[in-house]
DOVO-878269 format. One line per field, with one value per residue (C-alpha): residue in one letter; x negated, y, z negated. Coordinates in pm, 1 decimal. Layout:
! residues N
code: a/...;
c1: X/...;
c2: Y/...;
c3: Z/...;
! end
This chain:
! residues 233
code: x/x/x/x/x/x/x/x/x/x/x/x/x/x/x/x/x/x/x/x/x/x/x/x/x/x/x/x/x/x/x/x/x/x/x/x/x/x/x/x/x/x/x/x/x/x/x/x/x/x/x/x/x/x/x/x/x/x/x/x/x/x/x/x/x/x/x/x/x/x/x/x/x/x/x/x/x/x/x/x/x/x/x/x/x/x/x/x/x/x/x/x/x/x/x/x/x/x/x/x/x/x/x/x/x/x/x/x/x/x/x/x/x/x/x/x/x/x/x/x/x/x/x/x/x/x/x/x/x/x/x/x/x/x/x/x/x/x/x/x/x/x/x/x/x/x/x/x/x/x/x/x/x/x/x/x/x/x/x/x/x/x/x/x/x/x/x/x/x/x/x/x/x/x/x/x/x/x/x/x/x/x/x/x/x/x/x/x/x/x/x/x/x/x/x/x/x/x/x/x/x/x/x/x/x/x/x/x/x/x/x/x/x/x/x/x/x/x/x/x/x/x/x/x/x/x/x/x/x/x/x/x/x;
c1: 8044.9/8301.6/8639.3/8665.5/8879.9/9126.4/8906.6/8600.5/8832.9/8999.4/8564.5/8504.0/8777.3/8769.5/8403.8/8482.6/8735.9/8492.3/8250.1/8535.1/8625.0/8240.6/8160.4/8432.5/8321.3/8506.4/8756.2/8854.7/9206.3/9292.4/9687.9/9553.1/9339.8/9509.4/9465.3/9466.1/9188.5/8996.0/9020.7/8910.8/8597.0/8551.2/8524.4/8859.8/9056.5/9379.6/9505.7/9731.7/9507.9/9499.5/9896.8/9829.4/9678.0/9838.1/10242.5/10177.7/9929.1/10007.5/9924.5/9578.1/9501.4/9554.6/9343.4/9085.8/9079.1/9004.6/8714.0/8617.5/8553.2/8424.0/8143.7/8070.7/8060.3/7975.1/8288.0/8294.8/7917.2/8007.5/7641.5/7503.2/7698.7/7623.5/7274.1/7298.1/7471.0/7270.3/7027.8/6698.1/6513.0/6169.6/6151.5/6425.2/6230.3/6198.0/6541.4/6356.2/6300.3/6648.3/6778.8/6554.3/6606.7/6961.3/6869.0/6544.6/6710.9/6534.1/6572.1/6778.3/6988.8/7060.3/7204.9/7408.2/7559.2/7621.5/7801.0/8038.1/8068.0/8209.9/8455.1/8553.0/8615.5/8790.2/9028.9/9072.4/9199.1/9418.7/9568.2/9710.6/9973.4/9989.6/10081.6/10021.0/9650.4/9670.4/9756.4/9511.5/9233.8/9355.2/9326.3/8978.5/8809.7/8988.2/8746.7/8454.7/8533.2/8585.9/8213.8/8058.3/8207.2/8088.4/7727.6/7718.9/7790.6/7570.8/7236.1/7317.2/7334.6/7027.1/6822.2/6908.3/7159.4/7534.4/7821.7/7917.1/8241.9/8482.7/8310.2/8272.0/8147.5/8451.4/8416.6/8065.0/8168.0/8364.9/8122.7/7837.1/8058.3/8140.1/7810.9/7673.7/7914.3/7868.9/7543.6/7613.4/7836.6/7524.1/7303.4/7524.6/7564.2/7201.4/6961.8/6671.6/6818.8/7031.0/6663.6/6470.1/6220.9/6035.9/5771.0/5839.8/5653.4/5820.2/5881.4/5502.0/5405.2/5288.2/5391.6/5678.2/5930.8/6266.2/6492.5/6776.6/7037.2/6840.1/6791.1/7137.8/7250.3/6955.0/7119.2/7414.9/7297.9/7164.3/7524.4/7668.9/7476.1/7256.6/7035.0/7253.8/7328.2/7333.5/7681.5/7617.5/7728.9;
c2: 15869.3/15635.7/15575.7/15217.9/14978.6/14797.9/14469.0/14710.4/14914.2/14602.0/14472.3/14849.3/14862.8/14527.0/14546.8/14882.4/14692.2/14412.8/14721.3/14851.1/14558.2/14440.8/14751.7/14770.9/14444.7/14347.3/14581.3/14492.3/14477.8/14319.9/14534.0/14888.7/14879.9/15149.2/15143.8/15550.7/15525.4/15251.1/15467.1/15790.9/15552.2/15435.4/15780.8/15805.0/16105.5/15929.4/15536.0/15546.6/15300.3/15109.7/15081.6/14935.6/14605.4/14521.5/14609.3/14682.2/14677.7/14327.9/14198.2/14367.6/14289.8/13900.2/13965.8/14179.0/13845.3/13609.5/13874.9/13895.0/13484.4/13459.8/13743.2/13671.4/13299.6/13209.5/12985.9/13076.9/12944.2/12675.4/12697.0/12725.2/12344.8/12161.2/12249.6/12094.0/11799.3/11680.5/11514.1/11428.1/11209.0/11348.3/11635.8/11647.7/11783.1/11564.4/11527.5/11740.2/11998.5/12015.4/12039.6/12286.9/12541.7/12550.7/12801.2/12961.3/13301.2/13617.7/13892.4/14112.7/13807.4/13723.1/14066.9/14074.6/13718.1/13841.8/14119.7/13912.6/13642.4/13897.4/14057.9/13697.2/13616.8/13942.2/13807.4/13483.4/13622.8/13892.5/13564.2/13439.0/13707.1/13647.9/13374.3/13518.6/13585.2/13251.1/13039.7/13268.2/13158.7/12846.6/12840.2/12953.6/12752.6/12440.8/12505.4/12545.1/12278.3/12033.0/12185.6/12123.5/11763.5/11703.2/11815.6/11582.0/11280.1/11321.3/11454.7/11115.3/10922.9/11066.3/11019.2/10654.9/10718.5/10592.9/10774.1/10494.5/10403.8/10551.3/10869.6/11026.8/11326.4/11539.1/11498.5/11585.3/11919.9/11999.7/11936.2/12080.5/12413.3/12476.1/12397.7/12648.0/12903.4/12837.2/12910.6/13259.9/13386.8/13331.1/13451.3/13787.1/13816.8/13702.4/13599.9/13501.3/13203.0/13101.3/13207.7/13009.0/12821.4/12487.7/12307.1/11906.5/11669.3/11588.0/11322.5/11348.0/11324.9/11699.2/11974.1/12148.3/12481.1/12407.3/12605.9/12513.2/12521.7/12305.1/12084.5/12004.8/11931.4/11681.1/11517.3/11510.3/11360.0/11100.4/11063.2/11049.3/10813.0/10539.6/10368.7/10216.8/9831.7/9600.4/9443.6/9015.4/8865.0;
c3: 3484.4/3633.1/3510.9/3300.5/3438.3/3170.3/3108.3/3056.7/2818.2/2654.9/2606.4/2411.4/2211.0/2088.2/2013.1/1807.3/1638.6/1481.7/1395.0/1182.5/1028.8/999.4/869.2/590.5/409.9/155.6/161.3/529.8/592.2/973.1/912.0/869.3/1143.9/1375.9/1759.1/1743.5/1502.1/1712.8/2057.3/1869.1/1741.0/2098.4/2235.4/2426.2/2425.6/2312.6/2327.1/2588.2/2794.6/2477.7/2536.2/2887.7/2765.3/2437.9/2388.3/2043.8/1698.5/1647.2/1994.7/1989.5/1593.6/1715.0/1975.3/1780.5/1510.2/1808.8/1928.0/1563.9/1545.4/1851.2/1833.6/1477.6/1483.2/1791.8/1836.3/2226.6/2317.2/2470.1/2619.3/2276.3/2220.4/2488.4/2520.6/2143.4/2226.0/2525.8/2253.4/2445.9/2207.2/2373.1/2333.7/2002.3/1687.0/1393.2/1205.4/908.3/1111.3/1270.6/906.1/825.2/1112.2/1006.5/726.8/952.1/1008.3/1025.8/721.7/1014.9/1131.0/776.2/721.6/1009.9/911.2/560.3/686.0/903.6/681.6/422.3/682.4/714.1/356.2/285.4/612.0/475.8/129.6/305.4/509.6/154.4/211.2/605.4/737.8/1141.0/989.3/806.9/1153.1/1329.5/1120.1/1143.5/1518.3/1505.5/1218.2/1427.4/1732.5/1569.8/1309.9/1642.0/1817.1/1480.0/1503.3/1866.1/1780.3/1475.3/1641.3/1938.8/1691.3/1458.8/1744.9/1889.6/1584.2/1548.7/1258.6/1208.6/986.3/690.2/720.2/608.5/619.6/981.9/1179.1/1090.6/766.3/729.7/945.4/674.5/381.6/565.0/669.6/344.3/187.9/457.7/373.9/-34.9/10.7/212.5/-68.1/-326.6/-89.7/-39.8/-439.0/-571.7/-301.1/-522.5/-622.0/-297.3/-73.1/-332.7/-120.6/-256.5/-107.4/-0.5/161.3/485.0/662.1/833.6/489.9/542.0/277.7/413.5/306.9/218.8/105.5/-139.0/162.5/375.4/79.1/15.3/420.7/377.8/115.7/267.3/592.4/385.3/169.6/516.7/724.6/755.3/1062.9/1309.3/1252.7/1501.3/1520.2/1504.5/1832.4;
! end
């Protein structure tokens, strides 16, 4: 087997890293992880490499956080967002079913998103004594916050809708953010009534699944917006 090179060793342990901190739920503490511990866990025979790309525990842990948001959240897929944003009308589904695919996750993706979401809770609370952790999270809820923002504008645009002033895309981010993430702290401590699926009549007039989730970022997007106005000449 070839020898890693540093990037492919900086990828492995980093990755390990989120494991551990994935894997310890709740009781996740960014501070104790231990860059000894993570290389053993990787399958290295010590961490000296380790000590080649980060000068110390705190330079990797604030790169391990960064790893953590990106790989968990999907705050790096830039692809992801602009293949969002570039709205064709066309082939766009119906704004119903847009809202409703939000909460369409498979019973496997919904445990892996539990799990990181409660690594990510149990780091935000452990940030109330950090302020590095604090501004870290910070850092990374601000790019996602500002994706979320650009993908709201352009899919109300697209569907013929207008924020009502004063509210605006940002601000619906944030509502629908932490409606979303409401609804994955139920769903982690009684899913039967966070999953709890009713049947509506959509906007086809058809009979359609919704779940509570979806539900509520409908009636938000109504709350929020209203068809576009023409301005008087």
């Amino acid at each position: 087997m070839s020898r890693r090179n540093l990037e492919e060793t900086r990828t492995l342990l980093l990755d390990t890293g989120v494991d551990m901190l994935v894997g310890s739920g709740t009781d996740v503490t960014i501070g104790k992880l231990d860059l000894t511990e993570v290389s053993t866990r990787a399958g290295m025979a010590s961490a000296g490499s380790a000590y080649k790309i980060w000068p110390d525990q705190d330079a990797y842990r604030r790169d391990l956080l960064r790893h953590f948001l990106d790989r968990s959240f999907n705050i790096g897929s830039e692809d992801f967002f602009a293949d969002m944003v570039d709205f064709e009308p066309t082939t766009a589904p119906t704004l119903d079913a847009l809202i409703r695919s939000f909460d369409d996750r498979t019973p496997e993706e919904r445990a892996t998103e539990s799990a990181n979401f409660a690594a990510y809770v149990a780091l935000w609370l452990a940030a109330l004594h950090d302020d590095d952790l604090a501004t870290s999270l910070e850092t990374g809820d601000s790019v996602s916050l500002n994706w979320f923002t650009e993908l709201y504008a352009a899919a109300t645009v697209g569907y013929g809708l207008e924020f009502i002033p004063p509210l605006t895309p940002l601000l619906f981010a944030i509502v629908a953010n932490a409606a979303v993430e409401g609804f994955d702290i139920h769903r982690a401590v009684h899913p039967a009534v966070a999953q709890r699926e009713l049947t509506i009549d959509d906007d086809d007039g058809n009979p359609r699944t919704w779940t509570l989730l979806s539900c509520t970022l409908r009636a938000l997007v109504d709350a929020f917006t209203r068809p576009i106005t023409e301005t008087p000449a």
